[in-house]
C-alpha positions, -999 to 999 in steps of 0.1 A, spaced: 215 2 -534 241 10 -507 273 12 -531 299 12 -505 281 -24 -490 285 -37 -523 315 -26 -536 331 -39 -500 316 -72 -503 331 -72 -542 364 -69 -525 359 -95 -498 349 -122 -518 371 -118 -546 398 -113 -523 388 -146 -507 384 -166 -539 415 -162 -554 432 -189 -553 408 -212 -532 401 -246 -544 369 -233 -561 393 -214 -588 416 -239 -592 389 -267 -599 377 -244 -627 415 -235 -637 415 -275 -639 386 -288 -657 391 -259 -682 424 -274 -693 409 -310 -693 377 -304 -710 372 -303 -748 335 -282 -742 353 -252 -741 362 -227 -714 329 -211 -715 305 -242 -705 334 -242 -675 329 -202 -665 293 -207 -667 288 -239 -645 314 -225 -619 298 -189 -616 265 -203 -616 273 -227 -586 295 -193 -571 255 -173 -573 234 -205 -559 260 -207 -524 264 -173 -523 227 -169 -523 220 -196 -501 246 -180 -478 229 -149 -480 192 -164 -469 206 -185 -444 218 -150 -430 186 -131 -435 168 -161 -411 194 -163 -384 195 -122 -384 154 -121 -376 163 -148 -346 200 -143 -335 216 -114 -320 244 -98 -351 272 -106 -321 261 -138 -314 269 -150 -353 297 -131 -357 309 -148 -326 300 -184 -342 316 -176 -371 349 -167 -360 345 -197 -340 336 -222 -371 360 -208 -394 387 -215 -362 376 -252 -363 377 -252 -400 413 -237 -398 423 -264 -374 406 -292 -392 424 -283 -424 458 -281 -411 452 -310 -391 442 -328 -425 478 -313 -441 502 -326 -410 483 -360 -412 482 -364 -451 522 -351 -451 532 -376 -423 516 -407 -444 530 -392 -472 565 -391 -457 564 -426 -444 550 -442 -479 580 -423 -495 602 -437 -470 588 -471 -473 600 -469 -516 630 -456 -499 634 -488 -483 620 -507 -511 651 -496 -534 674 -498 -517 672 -533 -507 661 -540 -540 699 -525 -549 718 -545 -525 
């Protein structure tokens, strides 16, 4: 086992993971669920191992076929339009939520007068 791969992809994913919507889905249902923490870490790590694993044969295919640059190069640019799709998401989902709290705004205040 190559020890410094592993103990540099530990770092990177765990890194990544902290606070992602992943951990705070889990931080969630553990609060909101009688079963018990435990039924919680299990399910979450379990679907954590099946993506990671399916992330991990999806690279082993497109390694035998695909130049390393090439994907690296796809990558950067997918998580780019993911980036962009997200904060485009956030500036629309903040404007509609500025306007509906303008519109009780409104509401209340000619409801006063």
């Amino acid at each position: 086992m190559d020890w410094k791969l592993f103990f540099m992809t530990f770092g990177v994913v765990f890194l990544a993971e902290l606070g992602d919507k992943t951990q705070l889905a889990a931080l969630s249902l553990t609060t909101s669920s009688n079963g018990g923490p435990w039924t919680v870490f299990i399910a979450a790590s379990t679907a954590l191992v099946c993506s990671t694993a399916l992330a991990v044969l999806c690279g082993s295919f497109l390694a035998a076929y695909i130049n390393e640059k090439y994907i690296r190069i796809a990558s950067a640019v997918l998580f780019i339009i993911l980036g962009v799709v997200s904060l485009s998401q956030l500036a629309w989902t903040s404007k509609e939520f500025d306007d509906a709290k303008g519109e009780k705004t409104e509401k209340v205040e000619t409801e006063q007068k």
